[in-house]
C-alpha positions, 0 to 999 in steps of 0.5 A, a space after each residue: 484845757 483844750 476839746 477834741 473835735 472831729 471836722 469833717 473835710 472834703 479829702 482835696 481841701 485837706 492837703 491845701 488846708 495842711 499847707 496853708 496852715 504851715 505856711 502860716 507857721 501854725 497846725 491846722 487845729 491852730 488856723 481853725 481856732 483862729 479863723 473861729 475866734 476872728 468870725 466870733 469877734 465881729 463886736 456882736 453886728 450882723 452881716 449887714 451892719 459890717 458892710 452897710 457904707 462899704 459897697 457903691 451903686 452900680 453907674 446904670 451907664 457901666 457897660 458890666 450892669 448894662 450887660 447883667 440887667 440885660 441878663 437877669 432884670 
């Protein structure tokens, strides 16, 4: 048995939420409980265990971090 639930929503994502969720072939009830059920089934591992390997460090000679060390380091 499925539970009512009122969601708050900014009125501008509503009608883009509505037609991504038809575009789908699903309700928006439907895209929600999905998207819930995905992010609940990460197998119990934090943010960090996900994505520990996934990323590379920066090359210092990469002119994009010479150009964002200079800005915030």
């Amino acid at each position: 048995m499925k539970t009512k639930l009122t969601v708050t929503i900014d009125p501008d994502l509503l009608p883009v939420a509505k037609l991504y969720a038809k575009s789908q072939g699903k309700s928006l009830s439907a895209l929600i409980e999905d998207t819930l059920r995905e992010l609940s089934a990460s197998d119990g591992k934090s943010f960090s265990e996900r994505w520990t390997g996934a990323l590379r460090l920066a090359d210092h000679g990469d002119a994009r971090f010479e150009a964002l060390a200079k800005k915030y380091l």
